[in-house]
Steps between C-alpha positions, in 0.01 A plus 500: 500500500676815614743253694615394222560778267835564670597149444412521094655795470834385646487181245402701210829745603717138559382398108578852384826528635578132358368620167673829499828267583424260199497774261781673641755239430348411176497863406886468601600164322311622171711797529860440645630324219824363553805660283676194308874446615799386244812410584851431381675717204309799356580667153380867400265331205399225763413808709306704269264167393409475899422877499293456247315197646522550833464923537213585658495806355454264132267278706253817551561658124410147370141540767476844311518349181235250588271746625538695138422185349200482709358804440536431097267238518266697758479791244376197234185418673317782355544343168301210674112452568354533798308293685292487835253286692291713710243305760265801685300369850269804583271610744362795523210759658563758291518488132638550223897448566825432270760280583838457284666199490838469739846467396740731273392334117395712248200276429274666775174436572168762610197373640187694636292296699172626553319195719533426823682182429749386203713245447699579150790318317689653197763440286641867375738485169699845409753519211642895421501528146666891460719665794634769268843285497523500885526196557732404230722802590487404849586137396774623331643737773474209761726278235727808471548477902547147510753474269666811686488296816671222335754739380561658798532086605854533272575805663510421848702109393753786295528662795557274771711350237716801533511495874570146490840605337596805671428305826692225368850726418470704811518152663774395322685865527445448945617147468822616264569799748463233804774318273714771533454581816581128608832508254591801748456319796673190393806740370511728819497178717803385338652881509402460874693178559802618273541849667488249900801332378682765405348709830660206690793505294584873580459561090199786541386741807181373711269781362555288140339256659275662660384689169465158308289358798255853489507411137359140485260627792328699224534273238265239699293741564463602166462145392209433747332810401527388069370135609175664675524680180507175313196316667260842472552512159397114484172619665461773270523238232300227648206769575504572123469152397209426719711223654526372903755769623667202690565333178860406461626608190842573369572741185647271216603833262770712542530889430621486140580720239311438161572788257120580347467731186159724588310728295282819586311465189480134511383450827242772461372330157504175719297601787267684284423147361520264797483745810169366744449858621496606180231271385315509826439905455427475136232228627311738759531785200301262284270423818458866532389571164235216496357648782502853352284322227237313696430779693373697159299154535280675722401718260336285300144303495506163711342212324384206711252151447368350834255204511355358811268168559295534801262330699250632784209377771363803637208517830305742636362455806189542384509288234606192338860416386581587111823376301657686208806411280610635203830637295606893389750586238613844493773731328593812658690815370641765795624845355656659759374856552654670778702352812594795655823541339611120589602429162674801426723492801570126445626547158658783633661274752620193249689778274679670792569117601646414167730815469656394835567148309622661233739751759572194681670327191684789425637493826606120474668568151703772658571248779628221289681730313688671812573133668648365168747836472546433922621152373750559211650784706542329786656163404708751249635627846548176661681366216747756539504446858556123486826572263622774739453343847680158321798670421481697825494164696814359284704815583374480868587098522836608353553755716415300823714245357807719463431641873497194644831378354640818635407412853600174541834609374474804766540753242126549552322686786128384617312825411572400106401139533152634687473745202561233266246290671221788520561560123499119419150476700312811346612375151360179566152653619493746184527212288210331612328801541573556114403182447184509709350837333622368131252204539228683647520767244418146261222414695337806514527487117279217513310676677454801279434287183236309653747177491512227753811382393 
């Protein structure tokens, strides 16, 4: 036998191992869930509906909501009877002895045994007539949380609708600069070739050329580093949507401008009415307060009935067997005394809770209220960007224009047309940068008023 102890030992290891294996890559296929992958032409509203499918942050608000929902009906099941079957198999030298019946119901069971051997069965009703309004309060604070939790669901899709959009224009602001950038490439290539021809043809000094060539040297390089540009934004966006980050997607939108007529006092009326934060604190106020009232439930007499059918053979050892069954009905009435200050410092505990709800709703007003002034100041400001940097890129095209002209008909030196060019360039970047911040300042409007679109 103790030859082969090593040997069972080794194959109980082996079966271990394979087990610990099994459970290891079911653990790891229950929990890598693959990311979904689109493809082909993306719009900003196409965007924001993944988001809000796909997010996993929205994937996890939505578990949170579920678990409120959950503990709604949980907080119901005092309202219920309780029932238990209770089956006691005792032996014993020493008598008499209580047992309780296992488990976590209300409906418990007490039995003192005082033979040496008992074999009982029971069935134990309990039904509370009078908490004091705990359990109602508590009900009612449990609702209060849930429908928080589904609030707070809205929040987090308002949200990630939000980021959805400001991922979305800072894509298309990278991918416009990268247009740029690759309009000053094309235009310094053809500079380049222009200013070899007239190198060769004795029309401009060497260090012209050399200049131009220096020039398109940093244009690519600019150009490569607004394309990496591009593609991280894409990831930034893809992340957001909860989508494959390999997906191939294209943005279908353009930066445009649409003139929007906002209102402080509006959008603060607005969100007051449809804001998801909003809602969700004045939820856990309400929550708070119903807990502040069942815990004066403990104050108050408890009122319970319990009934219990039961059936018992008892033996002594000493003497013959006996059987016993019968039924009890019984109402009971608890007036709690003293707990050594439990109540006191619970209730004491549920109001300090529900003036941090109330604090904490105050706070989310003066939030709402701050983002929705954010809003209409900032898209005021972009609005009066986008008009400035458009003329300043029509004066800037001109002016490059005019340059140019002047150099082909060598009245013109090179400095002015690389001037003309740095000015064209930065006017073409301000413009979509004035674009850019004039529809995020619209999306974090949404944002502010609790909107999704």
């Amino acid at each position: 036998m103790a030859a082969t102890r090593p040997g069972l030992r080794h194959h109980l290891a082996r079966v271990m191992v394979f087990l610990a294996a099994v459970l290891s890559v079911s653990g790891t296929a229950a929990g890598a869930q693959p990311l979904p992958r689109v493809e082909g032409p993306l719009t900003m509203e196409e965007a924001v509906d993944l988001a809000r499918q796909k997010s996993l942050r929205v994937k996890a608000s939505a578990a949170d909501a579920r678990t409120g929902e959950s503990m709604r009906r949980e907080a119901l099941a005092s309202f219920w009877p309780q029932a238990s079957a209770n089956g006691y198999f005792n032996d014993q030298t020493m008598a008499p002895n209580v047992y309780t019946s296992a488990g976590n119901t209300m409906a418990r069971n007490y039995q003192v045994f005082n033979s040496d051997r008992t074999r009982d069965g029971n069935l134990t009703l309990m039904y509370p007539l009078f908490s004091g309004g705990r359990d109602y309060y508590g009900y009612k604070a449990a609702a209060a949380r849930a429908d928080a939790a589904r609030q707070m669901l809205r929040g987090t899709e308002v949200d990630v609708a939000m980021q959805a959009r400001l991922d979305y224009i800072v894509a298309l602001r990278e991918a416009e600069n990268a247009r740029v950038t690759g309009d000053l490439v094309t235009d310094l290539q053809e500079r380049l070739r222009i200013s070899r021809e007239m190198f060769d043809a004795g029309r401009i000094p060497r260090y012209y050329l050399l200049r131009d060539e220096a020039e398109l040297a940093n244009a690519v390089q600019m150009d490569a580093t607004a394309r990496s540009r591009v593609e991280l934004a894409l990831v930034a966006l893809k992340t957001t949507m909860g989508v494959d980050l390999s997906s191939p997607v294209t943005l279908a939108d353009r930066l445009e401008f649409m003139p929007a007529t906002l209102s402080i006092e509006e959008g603060i009326r607005q969100a007051g009415e449809t804001h998801p934060d909003l809602k969700a604190a004045a939820k856990q106020r309400d929550a708070a307060q119903a807990e502040v009232r069942a815990a004066y439930g403990n104050y108050f007499p408890q009122v319970s009935v319990g009934y219990m059918y039961d059936w018992a053979r008892m033996q002594n050892r000493s003497e013959p067997s006996a059987s016993n069954q019968g039924y009890s009905v019984g109402l009971v009435v608890t007036l709690p005394l003293f707990d050594g200050f439990l109540r006191e410092n619970a209730l004491n505990t549920a109001k300090a809770k529900l003036d941090r709800a109330v604090q904490a709703e105050g706070l989310v007003r003066q939030q709402i209220a701050k983002e929705v002034n954010q809003a209409v100041l900032t898209l005021a400001a972009a609005e009066k960007s986008v008009e400035a940097s458009g003329k300043g890129l029509d004066q800037a095209a001109e002016e490059y224009r005019i340059v140019k002209e002047r150099f082909a008909s060598g009245r013109g030196i090179q400095v002015e047309v690389l001037d003309a060019q740095v000015s064209l360039t930065r006017a073409r970047f301000n413009a979509v940068a004035a674009l850019a911040d004039y529809n995020s300042a619209l999306a974090t409007w949404l944002r502010a008023t609790g909107r999704v679109r």
